[in-house]
C-alpha positions in Angstrom: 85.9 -28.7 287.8 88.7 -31.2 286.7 91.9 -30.1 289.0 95.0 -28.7 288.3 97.2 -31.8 288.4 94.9 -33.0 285.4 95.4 -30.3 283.3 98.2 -32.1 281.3 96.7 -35.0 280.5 93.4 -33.3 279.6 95.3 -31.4 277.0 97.0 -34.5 275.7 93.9 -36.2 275.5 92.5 -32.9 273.4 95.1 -32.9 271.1 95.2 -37.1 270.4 91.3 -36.3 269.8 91.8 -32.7 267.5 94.3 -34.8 265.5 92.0 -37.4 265.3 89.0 -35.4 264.1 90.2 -33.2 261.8 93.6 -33.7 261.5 96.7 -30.9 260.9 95.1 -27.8 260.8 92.3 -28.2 263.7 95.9 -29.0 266.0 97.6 -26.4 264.4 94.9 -23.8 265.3 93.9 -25.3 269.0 97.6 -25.4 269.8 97.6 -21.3 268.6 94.8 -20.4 271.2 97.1 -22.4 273.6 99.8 -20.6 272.6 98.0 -17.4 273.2 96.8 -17.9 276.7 100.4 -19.0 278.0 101.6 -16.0 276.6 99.4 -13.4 278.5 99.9 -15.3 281.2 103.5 -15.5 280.7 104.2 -11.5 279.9 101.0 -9.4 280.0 101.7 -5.9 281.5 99.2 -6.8 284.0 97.4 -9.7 286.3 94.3 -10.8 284.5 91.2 -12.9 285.1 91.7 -15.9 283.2 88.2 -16.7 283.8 87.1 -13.6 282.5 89.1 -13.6 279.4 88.4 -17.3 278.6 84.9 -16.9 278.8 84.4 -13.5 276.7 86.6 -15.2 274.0 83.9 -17.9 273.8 81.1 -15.6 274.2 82.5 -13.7 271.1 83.3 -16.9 269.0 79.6 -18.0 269.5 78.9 -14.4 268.3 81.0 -14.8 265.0 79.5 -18.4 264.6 75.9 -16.7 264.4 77.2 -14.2 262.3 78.0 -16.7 259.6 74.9 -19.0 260.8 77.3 -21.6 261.6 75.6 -22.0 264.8 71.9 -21.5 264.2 69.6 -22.0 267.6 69.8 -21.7 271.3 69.9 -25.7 271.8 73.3 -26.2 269.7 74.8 -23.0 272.5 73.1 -24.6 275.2 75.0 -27.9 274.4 78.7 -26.4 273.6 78.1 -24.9 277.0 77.0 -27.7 279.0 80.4 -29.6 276.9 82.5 -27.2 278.4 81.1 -27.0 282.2 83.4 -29.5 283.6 86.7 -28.1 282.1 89.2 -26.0 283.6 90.0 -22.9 282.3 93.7 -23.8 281.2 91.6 -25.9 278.2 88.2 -24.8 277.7 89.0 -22.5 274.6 90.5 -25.5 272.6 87.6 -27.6 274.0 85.4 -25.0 272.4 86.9 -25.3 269.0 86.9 -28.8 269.3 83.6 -29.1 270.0 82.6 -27.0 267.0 85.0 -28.4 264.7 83.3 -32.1 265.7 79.6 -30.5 265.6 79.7 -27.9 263.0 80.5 -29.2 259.5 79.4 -27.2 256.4 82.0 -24.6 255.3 83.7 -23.5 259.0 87.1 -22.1 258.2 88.5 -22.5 261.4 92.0 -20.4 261.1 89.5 -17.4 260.3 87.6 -18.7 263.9 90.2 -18.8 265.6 92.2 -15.2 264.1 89.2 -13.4 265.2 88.8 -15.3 268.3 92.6 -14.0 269.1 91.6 -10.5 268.2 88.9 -10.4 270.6 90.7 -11.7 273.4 93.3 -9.1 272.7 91.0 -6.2 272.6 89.2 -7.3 275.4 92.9 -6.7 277.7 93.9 -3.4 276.0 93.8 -0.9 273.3 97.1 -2.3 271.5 97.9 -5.2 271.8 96.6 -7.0 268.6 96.9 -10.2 266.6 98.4 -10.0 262.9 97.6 -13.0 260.2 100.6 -14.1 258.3 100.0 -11.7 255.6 99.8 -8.7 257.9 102.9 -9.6 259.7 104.8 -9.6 256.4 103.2 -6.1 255.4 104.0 -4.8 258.7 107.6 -5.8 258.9 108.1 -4.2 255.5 108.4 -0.1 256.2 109.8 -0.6 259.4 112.4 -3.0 258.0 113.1 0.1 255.8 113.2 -2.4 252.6 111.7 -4.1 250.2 112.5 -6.0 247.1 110.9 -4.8 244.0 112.2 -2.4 240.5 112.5 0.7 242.6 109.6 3.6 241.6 108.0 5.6 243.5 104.3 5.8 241.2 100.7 7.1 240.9 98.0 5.5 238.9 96.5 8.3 236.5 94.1 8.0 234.1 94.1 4.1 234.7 97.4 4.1 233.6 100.7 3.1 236.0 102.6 6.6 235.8 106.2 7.0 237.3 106.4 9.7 239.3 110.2 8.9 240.0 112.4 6.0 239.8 114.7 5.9 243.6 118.0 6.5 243.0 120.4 4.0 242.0 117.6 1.8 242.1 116.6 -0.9 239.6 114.7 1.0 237.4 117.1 4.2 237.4 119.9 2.2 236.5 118.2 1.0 233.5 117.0 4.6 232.3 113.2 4.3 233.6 112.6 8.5 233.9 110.0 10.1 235.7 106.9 10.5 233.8 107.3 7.6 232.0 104.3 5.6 231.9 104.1 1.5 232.1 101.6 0.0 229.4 103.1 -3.7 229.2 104.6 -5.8 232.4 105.8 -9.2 230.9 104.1 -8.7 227.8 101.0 -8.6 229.3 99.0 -5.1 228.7 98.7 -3.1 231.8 96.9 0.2 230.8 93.1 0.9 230.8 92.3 -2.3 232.6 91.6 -0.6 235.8 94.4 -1.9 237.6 94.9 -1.3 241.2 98.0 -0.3 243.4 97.5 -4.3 244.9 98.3 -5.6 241.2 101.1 -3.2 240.4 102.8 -4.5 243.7 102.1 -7.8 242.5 103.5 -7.7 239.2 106.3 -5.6 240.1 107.6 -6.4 243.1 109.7 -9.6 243.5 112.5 -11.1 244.9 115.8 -9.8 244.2 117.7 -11.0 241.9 114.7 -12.0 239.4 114.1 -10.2 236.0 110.9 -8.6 235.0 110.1 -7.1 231.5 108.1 -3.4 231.2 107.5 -1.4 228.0 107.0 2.3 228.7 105.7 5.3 226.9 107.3 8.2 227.0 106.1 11.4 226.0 107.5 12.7 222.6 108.6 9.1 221.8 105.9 6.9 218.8 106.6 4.1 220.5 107.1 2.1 223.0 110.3 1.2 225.3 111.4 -1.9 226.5 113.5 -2.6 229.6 114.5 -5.7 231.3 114.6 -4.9 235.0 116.5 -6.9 237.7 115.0 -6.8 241.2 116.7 -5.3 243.8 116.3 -4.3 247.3 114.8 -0.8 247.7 115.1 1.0 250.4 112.3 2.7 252.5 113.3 6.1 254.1 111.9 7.2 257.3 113.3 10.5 256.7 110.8 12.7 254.7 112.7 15.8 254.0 116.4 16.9 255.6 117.2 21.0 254.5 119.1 23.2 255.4 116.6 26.7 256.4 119.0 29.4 257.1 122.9 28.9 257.7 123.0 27.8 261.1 119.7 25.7 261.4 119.1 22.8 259.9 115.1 21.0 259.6 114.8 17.0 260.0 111.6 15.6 259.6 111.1 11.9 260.6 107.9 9.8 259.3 108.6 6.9 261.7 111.5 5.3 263.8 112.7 1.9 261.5 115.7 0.1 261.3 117.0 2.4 258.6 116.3 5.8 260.4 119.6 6.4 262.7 121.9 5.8 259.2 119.7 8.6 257.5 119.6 10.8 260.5 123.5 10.4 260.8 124.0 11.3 257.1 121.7 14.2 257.5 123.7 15.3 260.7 126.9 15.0 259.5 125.9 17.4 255.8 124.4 19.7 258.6 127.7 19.9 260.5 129.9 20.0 257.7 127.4 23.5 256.6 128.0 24.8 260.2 124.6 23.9 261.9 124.0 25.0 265.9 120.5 25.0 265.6 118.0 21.4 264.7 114.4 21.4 264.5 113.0 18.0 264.6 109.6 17.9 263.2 108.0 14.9 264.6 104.2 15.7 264.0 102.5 12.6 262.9 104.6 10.3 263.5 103.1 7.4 265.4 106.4 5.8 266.4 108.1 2.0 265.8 111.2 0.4 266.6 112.0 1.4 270.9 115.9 0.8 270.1 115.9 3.5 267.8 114.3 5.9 269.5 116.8 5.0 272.2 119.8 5.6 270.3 118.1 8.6 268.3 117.9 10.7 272.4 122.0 9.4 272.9 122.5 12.0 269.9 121.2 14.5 272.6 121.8 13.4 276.2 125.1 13.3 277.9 126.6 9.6 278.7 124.4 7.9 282.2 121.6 10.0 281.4 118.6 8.4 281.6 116.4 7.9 278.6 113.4 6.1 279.9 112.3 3.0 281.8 109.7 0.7 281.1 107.9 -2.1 283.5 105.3 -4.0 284.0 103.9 -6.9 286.5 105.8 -10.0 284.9 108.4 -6.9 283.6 111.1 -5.8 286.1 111.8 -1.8 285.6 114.5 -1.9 282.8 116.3 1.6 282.5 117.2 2.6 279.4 120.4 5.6 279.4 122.4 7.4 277.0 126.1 5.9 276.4 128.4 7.6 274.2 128.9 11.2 272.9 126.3 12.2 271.1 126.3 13.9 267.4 124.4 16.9 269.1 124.7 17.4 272.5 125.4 21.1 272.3 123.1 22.4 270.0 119.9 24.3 270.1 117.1 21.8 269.8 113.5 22.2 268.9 110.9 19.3 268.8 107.1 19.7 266.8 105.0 17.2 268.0 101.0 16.7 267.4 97.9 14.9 268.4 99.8 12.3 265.8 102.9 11.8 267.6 102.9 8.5 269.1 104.5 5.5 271.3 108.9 6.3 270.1 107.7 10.2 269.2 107.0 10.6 272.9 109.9 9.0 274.3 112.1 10.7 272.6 110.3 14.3 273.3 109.9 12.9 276.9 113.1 12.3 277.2 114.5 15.9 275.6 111.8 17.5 277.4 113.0 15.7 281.1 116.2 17.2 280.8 116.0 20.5 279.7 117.9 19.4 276.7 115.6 21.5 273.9 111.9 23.4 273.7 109.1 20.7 272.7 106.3 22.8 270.3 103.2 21.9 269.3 100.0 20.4 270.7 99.9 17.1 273.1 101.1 14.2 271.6 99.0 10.8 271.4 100.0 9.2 274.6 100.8 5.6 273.3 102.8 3.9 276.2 102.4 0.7 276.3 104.9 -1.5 274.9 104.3 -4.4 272.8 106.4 -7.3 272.3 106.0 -9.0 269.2 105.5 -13.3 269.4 104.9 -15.7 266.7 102.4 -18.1 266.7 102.4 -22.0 265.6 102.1 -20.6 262.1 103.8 -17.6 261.3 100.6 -15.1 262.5 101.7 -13.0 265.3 100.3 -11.2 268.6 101.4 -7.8 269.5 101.5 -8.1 273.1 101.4 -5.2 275.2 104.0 -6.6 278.2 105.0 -3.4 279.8 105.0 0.5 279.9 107.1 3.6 279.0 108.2 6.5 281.5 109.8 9.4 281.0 113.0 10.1 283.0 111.1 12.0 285.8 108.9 9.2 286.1 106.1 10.2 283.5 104.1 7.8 282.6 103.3 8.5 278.4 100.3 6.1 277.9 96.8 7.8 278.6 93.9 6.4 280.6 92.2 3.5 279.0 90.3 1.4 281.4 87.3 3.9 280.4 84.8 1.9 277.8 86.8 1.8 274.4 84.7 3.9 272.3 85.3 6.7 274.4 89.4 5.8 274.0 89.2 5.2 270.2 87.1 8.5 269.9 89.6 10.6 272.2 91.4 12.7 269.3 87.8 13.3 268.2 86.8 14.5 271.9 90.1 16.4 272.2 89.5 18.6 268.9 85.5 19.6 270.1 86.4 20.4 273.6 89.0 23.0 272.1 92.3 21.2 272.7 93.6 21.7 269.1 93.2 25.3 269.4 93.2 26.4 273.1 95.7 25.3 275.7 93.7 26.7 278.7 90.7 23.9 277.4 93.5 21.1 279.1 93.3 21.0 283.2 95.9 18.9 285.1 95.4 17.9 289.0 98.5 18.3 291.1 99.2 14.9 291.5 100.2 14.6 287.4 102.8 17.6 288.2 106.5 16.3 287.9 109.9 18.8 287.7 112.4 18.7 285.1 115.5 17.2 286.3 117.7 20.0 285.2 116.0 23.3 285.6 113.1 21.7 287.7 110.3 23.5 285.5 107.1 21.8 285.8 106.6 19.4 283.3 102.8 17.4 283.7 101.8 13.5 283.2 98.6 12.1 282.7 98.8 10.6 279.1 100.8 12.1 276.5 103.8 14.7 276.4 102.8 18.6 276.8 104.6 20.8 274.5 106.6 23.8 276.0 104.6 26.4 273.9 101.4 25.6 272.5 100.6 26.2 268.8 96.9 25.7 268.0 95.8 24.1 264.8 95.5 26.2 262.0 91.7 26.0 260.2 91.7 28.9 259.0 92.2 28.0 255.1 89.1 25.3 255.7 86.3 25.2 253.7 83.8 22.7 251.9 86.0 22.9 248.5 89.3 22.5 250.4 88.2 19.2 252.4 86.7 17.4 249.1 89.6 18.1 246.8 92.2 17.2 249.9 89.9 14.5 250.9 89.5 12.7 246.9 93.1 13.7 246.4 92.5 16.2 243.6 95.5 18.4 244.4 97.8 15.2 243.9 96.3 13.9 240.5 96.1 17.5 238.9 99.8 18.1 239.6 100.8 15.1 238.0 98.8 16.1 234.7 100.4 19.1 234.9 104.0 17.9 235.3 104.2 15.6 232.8 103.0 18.1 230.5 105.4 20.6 231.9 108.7 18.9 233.2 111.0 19.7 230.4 109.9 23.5 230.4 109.9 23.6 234.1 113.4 22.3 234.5 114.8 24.1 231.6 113.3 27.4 233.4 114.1 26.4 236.9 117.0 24.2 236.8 117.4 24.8 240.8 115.2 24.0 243.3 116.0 27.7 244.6 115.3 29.8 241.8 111.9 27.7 241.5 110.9 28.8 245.1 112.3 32.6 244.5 110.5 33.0 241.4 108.0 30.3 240.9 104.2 31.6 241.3 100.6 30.2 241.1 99.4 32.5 238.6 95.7 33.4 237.6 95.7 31.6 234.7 97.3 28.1 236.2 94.4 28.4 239.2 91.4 28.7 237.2 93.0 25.7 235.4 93.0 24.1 238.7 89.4 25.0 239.5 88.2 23.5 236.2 90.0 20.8 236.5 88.0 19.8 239.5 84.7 21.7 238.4 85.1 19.0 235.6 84.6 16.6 238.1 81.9 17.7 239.8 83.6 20.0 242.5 82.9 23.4 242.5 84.0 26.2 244.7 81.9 29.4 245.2 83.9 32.6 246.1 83.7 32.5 249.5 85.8 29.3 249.7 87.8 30.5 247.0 88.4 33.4 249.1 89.1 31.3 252.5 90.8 28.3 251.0 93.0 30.0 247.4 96.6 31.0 249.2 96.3 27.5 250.6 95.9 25.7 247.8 98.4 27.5 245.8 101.2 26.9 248.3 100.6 22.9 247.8 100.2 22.8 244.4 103.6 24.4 244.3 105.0 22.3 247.0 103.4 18.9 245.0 105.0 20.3 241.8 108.1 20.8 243.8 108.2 17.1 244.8 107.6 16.0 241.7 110.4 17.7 240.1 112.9 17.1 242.9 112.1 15.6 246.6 110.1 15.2 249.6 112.5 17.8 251.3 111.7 20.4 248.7 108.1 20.2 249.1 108.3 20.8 253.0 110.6 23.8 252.4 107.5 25.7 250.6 104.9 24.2 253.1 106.7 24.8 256.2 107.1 28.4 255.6 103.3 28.7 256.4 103.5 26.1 259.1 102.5 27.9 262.5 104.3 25.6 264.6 107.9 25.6 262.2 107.6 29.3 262.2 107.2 29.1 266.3 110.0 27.4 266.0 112.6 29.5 264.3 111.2 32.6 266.8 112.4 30.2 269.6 116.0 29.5 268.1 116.6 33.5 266.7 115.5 34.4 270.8 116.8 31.0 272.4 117.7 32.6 275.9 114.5 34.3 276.1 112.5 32.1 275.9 114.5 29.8 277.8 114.5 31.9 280.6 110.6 32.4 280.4 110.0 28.1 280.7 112.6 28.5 283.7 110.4 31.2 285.5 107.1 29.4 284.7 105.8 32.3 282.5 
C-alpha cells in the first residue's frame, strides 16, 4: 500500500497521465470523483469506511461496464484489479477510470460512468443523498426557485392539440389577450397541432429567456380563423400556495404544495387578506407536501412561535448542533392553529408541524408524516452536476429526531409507505406501537408527544377508501376526469360564466346532473372503461364532487377547486370540529384522553 505522504504526488502523477491519455474531459470527470470523496469526507452526517465505499463504487462501475459489455471477461476484471492493488484509497477510484479510459476504447462515455458511479456511492451512504447531472440541477432549481422564464400558461395537451387552460395573470400571454381555451396550432410559423407533440416540446418551443419574442397563432372557438400574437418572454412565477379561502368568517384555509423561495411572500399576502376579513382561526393543510427550502420553513414557524423560541436544531458528526429560534413577532401568534399532515408530508412539512406541535402552539391532524430528516446540502461539481449531500439531521424542539430508521436493507425503506398502508396504519391508529424510550413531553403543556421517525398527529384521521373501486382507480389513474372536463369547458365556458358569474352561486347551485354523468360514463366507456353498477354505486358521489371541483378550476382557481373537495375531506372537516370546540379538545390532548 503506497503511504499517506505519497498520496499527493500520486494524484499529480494521475492527473499529468489522465490529461495525457485522453485529455479534457477524462480530468474533468477523475477530478469529479475526487471531488466527491473529499466531500463526504469533508461533511457527511456520519464517519464512514472509506474502504468500504471506495471499493463498492468500483464493484458497481465494473457492474455497469458489463452491462454495456464494455468489459467483457473475467481476465480484463482480474487485471483492473491487480492495477489497482497497490494504491491507496485516497486515489484508487480515479485510478479505476483511468485504467478503463486507457484499456477500454469503443464507445465508453465516461461522464455517464462516472454520474452513475456517483449515484451509487451515494445510495450506498443513505437514502437521500443523491447526485443530479447538469440538466437535473437546472430542473430542480426551477419550482423551488418559484420561477421561470417562458409566455406564461398554464396548458393541457387535448386531442393532440396544445390547449390553454389559462394564461397566469399579468403574465406574457395575458397581457397580449391569449384567453383560456384558446388553442395553439402554429409556434413560429411552424405547425404545432396533430403532430403528437409532447409537454417536453411545448416547453421547448415556448419557454425562453426573457426578454425574447416568440410568435403563436391560436384558434379560438367561434372565430374562422386563426390569431396571431407576438409574445415577449417574461419571468413567470411558480406559486407554492395551491389554494388560500376564506371558509366561514373567522377561519381562514392555506394550503401549501412545497416550501420555495416564493412561499413566505404568498403566505404573507394570504395572511394579511385573512386579517383584514377578521380571521382567529388557520388551517394549514400541509398533506403531501414533501418539503424544500429549511430557511423557509424556519421563518414560516416565526409566524407562530413567540421570539427565543426554539424552532429546531440540526447536527451531525462533522456538523456542530446549530439551533434554529423564532425572532420577531409573528403574523399569528395568537390564533387558533390547525395543521393536516399525511404519509406525504415530508423533510420542512415536519419541521414546521414538529415545531407547532413541541410547543403547544396548535392541534396537528392527520396520519404520520414521512419522516425525512436528514438534511442535505447541496455542492457543485467540476461541471455544473451536483450532489445532494446528506450532512446533518433535523430535531424537533424536545429533542425529536424526524428522520425514520434506515440502516434496515433499502427495499424495505423505499417500500415503507407501502408496508405502512397493509399493516393498517392508514386507517387504524392503534396498528402504530411506540417503546417508552421514543416518548418526549411537550414543552408547554408537557403532553406526550412520540419520536421514532416521523411526526404523530394529535388526532388521527384514517384514509378514506371508501369511494374506491376498479372504475375510479383507471379513470383517476389515465387522467380521464382531467381531459373530459376540459372537453366540456371549452364547450361550455361562455354559458357557464354567463349562468354562474360567481364562484359562489356556482358552488350553491351548480349540480352533476343525470344527464352530464352518463355523458361522463360514455365518454370513458368510449375508451374502453366501463363501470358496472356496483362501482357506479361505490365510486358516483365521488366522481361528481371532482368533476365539479375540476370544472371549478378551470373556470377560476386552484383555491376554488379545494373549496368543493375539502368539504368531503375527513381530515378538513376534523379540523373545523377542533376550531368550533377549540377548548375541548384542548383540554382532552392536555389530560391524555
Amino acid at each position: 500500500m503506497k503511504s499517506i505522504a505519497g498520496l499527493i504526488t500520486i494524484y499529480a502523477i494521475l492527473l499529468i497521465n489522465v490529461r495525457q491519455a485522453s485529455g479534457q474531459d477524462l480530468y474533468e470527470q477523475a477530478y469529479k470523483l475526487e471531488q466527491v470523496m473529499e466531500m463526504i469526507d469533508r461533511y457527511y452526517v456520519d464517519n464512514v469506511n472509506r474502504e468500504e465505499l471506495v471499493n463498492n463504487a468500483i464493484s458497481d462501475m465494473i457492474i455497469e461496464l458489463e452491462t454495456d459489455s464494455a468489459l467483457t471477461s473475467k481476465n480484463e476484471i482480474d487485471r483492473l484489479n491487480e492495477f489497482l492493488n497497490g494504491y491507496d484509497n485516497s486515489v484508487k477510484l480515479q485510478q479505476a477510470l483511468f485504467w478503463i479510459s486507457s484499456n477500454i476504447t469503443d464507445t465508453l462515455n465516461k461522464e455517464k460512468l462516472v454520474g452513475n458511479t456517483i449515484a451509487n456511492l451515494l445510495y450506498n451512504l443513505d437514502p437521500h443523498s443523491s447526485y443530479l447531472t447538469r440538466e437535473e440541477v437546472e430542473k430542480m432549481n426551477e419550482p423551488l426557485q418559484g420561477n421561470f422564464e417562458g409566455i406564461g400558461i398554464s396548458f393541457n395537451i387535448l386531442n393532440d392539440t396544445i390547449y390553454i387552460i389559462s394564461p397566469i395573470e399579468s403574465g406574457p400571454s395575458a397581457r397580449v389577450g391569449i384567453l383560456a381555451g384558446d388553442r395553439i396550432i402554429k409556434v413560429d410559423g411552424e405547425n404545432v397541432a396533430g403532430i403528437g407533440i409532447t409537454n417536453d416540446k411545448v416547453f421547448e418551443l415556448l419557454r425562453g429567456e426573457k426578454g425574447t419574442r416568440v410568435n403563436v397563432a391560436v384558434l379560438r372557438r367561434g372565430m374562422n380563423s386563426l390569431i396571431e400574437f407576438e409574445i415577449i418572454r417574461d419571468k413567470i412565477p411558480i406559486y407554492s400556495i395551491d389554494a388560500s379561502y376564506k371558509v366561514n368568517d373567522n377561519t381562514g384555509y392555506i394550503k401549501i404544495n412545497r416550501f420555495s423561495l416564493t412561499t413566505m411572500d404568498e403566505f404573507t399576502e394570504a395572511l394579511k387578506l385573512f386579517r383584514n376579513d377578521g380571521i382567529q382561526n388557520l388551517i394549514i393543510d400541509l398533506t403531501g407536501n414533501g418539503g424544500g427550502y429549511l430557511d423557509v420553513a424556519i421563518n414560516l414557524a416565526d409566524e407562530f412561535l413567540e421570539e427565543n423560541k426554539l424552532i429546531l436544531y440540526t447536527e451531525g458528526v462533522h456538523n456542530l448542533r446549530k439551533e434554529y429560534v423564532a425572532t420577531r413577532n409573528g403574523g399569528f401568534e395568537n390564533g387558533r392553529l390547525v395543521i393536516l399532515i399525511d404519509e406525504g408530508s415530508a423533510s420542512a412539512s415536519e419541521i414546521l408541524s414538529g415545531a407547532i406541535q413541541d410547543w403547544d402552539k396548535g392541534i396537528i391532524v392527520g396520519r404520520r408524516s414521512y419522516g425525512k430528516g436528514l438534511v442535505q446540502r447541496p455542492l457543485k461539481l467540476i461541471d455544473q452536476s451536483m450532489i445532494r449531500l446528506t450532512v446533518a439531521r433535523y430535531y424537533t424542539p424536545t429533542g425529536r429526531l424526524i428522520q425514520k430508521p434506515y440502516n434496515a436493507d433499502r427495499e424495505s425503506y423505499e417500500r415503507d409507505l407501502q408496508t405502512r398502508f397493509f399493516n393498517g396504519e392508514f386507517t387504524h391508529p392503534d396498528s402504530i406501537h411506540f417503546p417508552d424510550s421514543l416518548k418526549y413531553f411537550t414543552l408547554q403543556n408537557t403532553r406526550v408527544v412520540y419520536g421514532g421517525g416521523g411526526i404523530m398527529p394529535d388526532l388521527f384521521v384514517a384514509i378514506d377508501t371508501s369511494y374506491y373501486s376498479g372504475y375510479y382507480r383507471q379513470i383517476i389513474r389515465k387522467g380521464l376526469l382531467n381531459q373530459f372536463v376540459l372537453e366540456y369547458v371549452d364547450e361550455n365556458r361562455n354559458s357557464l360564466l354567463n349562468k354562474y358569474p360567481e364562484f359562489s352561486k356556482f358552488k350553491r347551485e351548480f349540480k352533476i346532473d343525470d344527464k352530464l354523468f352518463e355523458r361522463f360514463t360514455g365518454f370513458t366507456t368510449a375508451l374502453g372503461i366501463k363501470p358496472d353498477e356496483k362501482e357506479l354505486l361505490t365510486s358516483s358521489a365521488q366522481i361528481s364532487l371532482l368533476i365539479k371541483a375540476y370544472i371549478a378550476r378551470d373556470l377560476w382557481t386552484g383555491s376554488e377547486f379545494y373549496e368543493i373537495t375539502n368539504e368531503e375531506e375527513p381530515d378538513f372537516k376534523m379540523a373545523l370540529k377542533i376550531l368550533s370546540n377549540w377548548n375541548d379538545y384542548d383540554a382532552m390532548l392536555v389530560n391524555g384522553n
